[in-house]
Structures are given as C-alpha cells and as structure tokens.
C-alpha positions as CSV (number, residue, x, y, z in Angstrom):
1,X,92.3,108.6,81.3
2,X,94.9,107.5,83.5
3,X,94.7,103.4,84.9
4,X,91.1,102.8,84.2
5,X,91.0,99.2,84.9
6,X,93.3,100.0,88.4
7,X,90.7,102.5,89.4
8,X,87.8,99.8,89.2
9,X,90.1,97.7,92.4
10,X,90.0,101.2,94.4
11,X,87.5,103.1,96.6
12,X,84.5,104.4,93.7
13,X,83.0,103.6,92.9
14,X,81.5,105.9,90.9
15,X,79.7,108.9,90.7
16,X,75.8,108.6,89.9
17,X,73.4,112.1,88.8
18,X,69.6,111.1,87.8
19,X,68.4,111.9,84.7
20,X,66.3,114.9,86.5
21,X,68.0,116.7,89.7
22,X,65.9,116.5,92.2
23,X,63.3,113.3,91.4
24,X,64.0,110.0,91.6
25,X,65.1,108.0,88.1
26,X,62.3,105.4,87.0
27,X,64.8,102.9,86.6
28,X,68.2,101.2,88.3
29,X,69.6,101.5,84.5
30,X,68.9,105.7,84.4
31,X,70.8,106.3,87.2
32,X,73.7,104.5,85.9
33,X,73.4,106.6,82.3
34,X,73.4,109.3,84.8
35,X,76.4,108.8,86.1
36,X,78.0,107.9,82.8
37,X,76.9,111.2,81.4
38,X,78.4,113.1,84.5
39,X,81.3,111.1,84.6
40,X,81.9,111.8,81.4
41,X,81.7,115.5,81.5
42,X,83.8,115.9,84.3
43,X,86.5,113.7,81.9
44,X,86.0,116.2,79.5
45,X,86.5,119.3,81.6
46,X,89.3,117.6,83.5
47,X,92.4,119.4,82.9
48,X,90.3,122.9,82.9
49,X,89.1,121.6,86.4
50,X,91.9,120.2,87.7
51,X,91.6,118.4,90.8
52,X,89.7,120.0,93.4
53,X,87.1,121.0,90.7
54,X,86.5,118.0,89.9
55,X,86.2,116.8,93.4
56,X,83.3,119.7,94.0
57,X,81.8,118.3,90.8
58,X,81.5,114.6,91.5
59,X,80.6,115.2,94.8
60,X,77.1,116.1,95.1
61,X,76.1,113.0,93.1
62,X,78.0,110.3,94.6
63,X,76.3,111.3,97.8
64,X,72.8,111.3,96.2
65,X,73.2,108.0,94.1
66,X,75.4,106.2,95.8
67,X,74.1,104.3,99.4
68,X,77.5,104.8,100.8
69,X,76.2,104.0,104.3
70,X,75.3,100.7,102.8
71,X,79.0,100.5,100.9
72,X,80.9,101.5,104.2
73,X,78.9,98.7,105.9
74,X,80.1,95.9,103.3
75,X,83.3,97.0,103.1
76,X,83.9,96.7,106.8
77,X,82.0,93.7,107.4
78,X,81.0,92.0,110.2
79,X,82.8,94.5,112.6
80,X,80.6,97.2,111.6
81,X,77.9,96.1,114.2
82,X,80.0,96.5,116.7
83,X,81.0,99.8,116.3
84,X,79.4,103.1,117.7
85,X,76.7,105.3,115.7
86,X,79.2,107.7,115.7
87,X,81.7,105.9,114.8
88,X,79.8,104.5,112.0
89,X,79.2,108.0,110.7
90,X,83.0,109.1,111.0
91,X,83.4,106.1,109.0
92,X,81.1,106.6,106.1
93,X,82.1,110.2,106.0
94,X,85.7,109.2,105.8
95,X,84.5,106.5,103.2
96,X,82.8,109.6,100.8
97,X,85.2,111.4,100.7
98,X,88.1,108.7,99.4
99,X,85.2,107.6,97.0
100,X,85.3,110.7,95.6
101,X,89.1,111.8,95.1
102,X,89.5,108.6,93.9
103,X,87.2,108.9,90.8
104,X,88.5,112.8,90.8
105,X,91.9,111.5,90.2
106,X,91.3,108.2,88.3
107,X,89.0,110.2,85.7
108,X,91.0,113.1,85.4
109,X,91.0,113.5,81.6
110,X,89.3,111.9,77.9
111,X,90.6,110.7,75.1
112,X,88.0,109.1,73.3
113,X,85.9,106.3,75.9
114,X,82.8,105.4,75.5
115,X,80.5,104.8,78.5
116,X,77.5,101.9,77.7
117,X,74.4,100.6,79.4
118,X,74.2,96.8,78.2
119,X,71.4,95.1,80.4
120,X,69.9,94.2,83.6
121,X,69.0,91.2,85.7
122,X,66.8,91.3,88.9
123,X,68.2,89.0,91.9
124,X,67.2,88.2,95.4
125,X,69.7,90.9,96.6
126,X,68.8,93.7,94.2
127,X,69.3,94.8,90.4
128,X,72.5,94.0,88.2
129,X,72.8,96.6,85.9
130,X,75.2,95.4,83.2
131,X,77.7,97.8,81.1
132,X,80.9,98.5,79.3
133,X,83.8,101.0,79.4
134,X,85.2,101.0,75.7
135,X,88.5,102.5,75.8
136,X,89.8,104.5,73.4
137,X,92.2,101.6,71.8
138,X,88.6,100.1,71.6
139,X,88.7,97.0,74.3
140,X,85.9,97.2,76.1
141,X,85.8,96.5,80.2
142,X,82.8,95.1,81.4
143,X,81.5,96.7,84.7
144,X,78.1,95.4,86.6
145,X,76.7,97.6,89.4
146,X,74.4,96.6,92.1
147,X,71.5,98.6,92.1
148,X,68.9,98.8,95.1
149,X,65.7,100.9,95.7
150,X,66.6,102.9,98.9
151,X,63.3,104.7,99.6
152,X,62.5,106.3,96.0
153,X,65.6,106.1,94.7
154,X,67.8,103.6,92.7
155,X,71.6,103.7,94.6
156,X,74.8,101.7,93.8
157,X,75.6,99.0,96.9
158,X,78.6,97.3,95.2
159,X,80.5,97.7,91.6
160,X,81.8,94.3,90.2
161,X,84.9,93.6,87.5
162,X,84.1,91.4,85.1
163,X,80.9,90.4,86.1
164,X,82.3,88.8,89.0
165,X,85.0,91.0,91.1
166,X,82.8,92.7,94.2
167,X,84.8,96.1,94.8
168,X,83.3,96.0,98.5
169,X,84.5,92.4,98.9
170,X,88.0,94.0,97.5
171,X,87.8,96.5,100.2
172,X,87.0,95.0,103.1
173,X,90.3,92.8,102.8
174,X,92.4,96.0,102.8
175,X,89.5,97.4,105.8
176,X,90.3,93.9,108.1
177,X,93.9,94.8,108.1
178,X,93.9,98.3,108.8
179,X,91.1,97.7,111.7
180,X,93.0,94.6,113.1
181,X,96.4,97.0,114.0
182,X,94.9,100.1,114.4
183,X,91.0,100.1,114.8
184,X,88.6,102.4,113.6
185,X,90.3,105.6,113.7
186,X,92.6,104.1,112.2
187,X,90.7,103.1,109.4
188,X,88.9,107.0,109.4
189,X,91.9,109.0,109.7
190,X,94.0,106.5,106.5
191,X,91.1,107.3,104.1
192,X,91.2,110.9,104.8
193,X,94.4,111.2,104.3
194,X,94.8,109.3,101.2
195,X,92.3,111.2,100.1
196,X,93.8,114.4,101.3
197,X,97.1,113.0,99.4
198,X,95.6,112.4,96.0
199,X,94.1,116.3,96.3
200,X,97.4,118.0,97.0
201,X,99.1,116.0,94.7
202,X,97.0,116.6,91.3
203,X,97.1,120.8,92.6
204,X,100.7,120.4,93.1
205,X,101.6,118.7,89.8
C-alpha cells in the first residue's frame, strides 16, 4: 500500500459498508469494522482490480456510510451558506467522487496491514471511534473517526490523524484558496479532474 500516512492528509476519507447491506449497524464502531473489512478486500483484490474496479467497488459504500453532504459542508466552511442548492449539490457530488479515487488509488494493493477497532468516546458533537492501521513493518498509525447518527444510520463527518489532525479542517484550507481565485466551479470542476487524473493514470500505468 502505496503512502498510507499521505493518504490520511487527502480527500477520504474512507470507505464505510455495514455489517448487513441494507440495515442500519447497531453501533458507530460496526460501521467502521465495516469499512475496514471492505477496505481491506478491495487491498486484496487490488492489482486484479486495477483502478476503475476498485473505484466501482468502494463506491456504493462511501456514499451509504459516509454523510458526505455533511463533509463537503466542513470542508468548505463558512461559504457554504452562501452558495446555491445547486451548487451545493455539484459540490458534494464533485466531493464523492475525489473521495473515492482517492482511497481507489491510495489503497491500491496489501502487503500485510492490519486494520483495528480500539475504542470509543461519546462527545457533545458525536461519537469518536478510536483505531489503528498497523503497517506491515508493524508501526501502527492511529486514526479516530467522527461518527454521527444521521437518521438510522451511524456515518463518518470527519477522520482525524493522531487523535488530533481533522481531515475536513485540512481541506478546507486547500477549499479557501481554490474558492477565493476561482469560486465554486472552480472548486467542482478541480476535484473532478483530479479525480479524473488519478483514474487514467492507474489504467494507463
């Protein structure tokens, strides 16, 4: 697995699947040994997948696990109230879709991790779920997920480094810049390219 610890800094987030398709998972911590277990199959099938396979497969469970309306809003920040319900769509669409070539190309192969559940703490502002990517030299690299109850189901808002990093507080310094020269088309039509990029460029290599 190619720059695991790079990934974490980069639109994921991560790729969530319930422990039964089609109900909701009793618990913030099942859907993130969901998406370990999916994650980890699509690492093991990666080179047989290639790319675009593993786009198709990470796909349908980012959208249902992860509130990506909810992660497109944080990112952006305070500008996001001022945009447009279509615009706001465009945007989390756009959002998806880099999310999910990212992981596609991030994960792309395994060679030995090891995905762990650790804990959870309730806060005011939803559920930490704690856990640890072991590597295969065996350092492990501690992840927390925010977890909140949208409707029936537990869904990722935010992914944190070390305990402390917030990937949506990552991104939205990388959003303000982009939106500042070049609004929001600007900021929809760079993360559909870059993830158009990372496609072509794993089915071209």
């Amino acid at each position: 697995m190619r720059r695991l610890v790079s990934m974490l800094f980069v639109l994921v987030l991560a790729v969530a699947l319930g422990p039964a398709q089609g109900r909701a998972a009793s618990g913030p911590e099942d859907t993130l040994r969901g998406f370990y277990a999916v994650l980890l199959d699509a690492m093991q099938r990666g080179p047989d997948l290639g790319q675009k396979g593993r786009y198709d497969a990470l796909g349908p469970a980012i959208h249902r696990n992860f509130d990506l309306a909810a992660m497109a809003r944080l990112a952006v920040g305070p500008s996001w109230s001022g945009l447009s319900p279509v615009q706001q769509r465009s945007l989390t669409e756009a959002f998806a879709r880099y999310t999910i070539a990212t992981y596609a190309d991030r994960f792309d192969a395994y060679s030995g991790e090891k995905f762990e559940v650790t804990g959870a703490q309730a806060a005011s502002f939803g559920t930490l779920v704690q856990s640890r990517i072991v590597k295969s030299s065996g350092e492990p690299v501690r992840i927390d997920y925010l977890m909140r109850l949208n409707g029936n189901d537990w869904q990722i808002a935010d992914v944190y480094l070390a305990g402390t990093v917030s990937q949506m507080a990552t991104l939205r310094a990388q959003f303000s810049a982009v939106l500042a020269r070049q609004g929001v088309d600007g900021l929809v039509e760079m993360l559909n390219r870059k993830a158009e990029l990372l496609v072509a460029r794993s089915a071209s290599s």
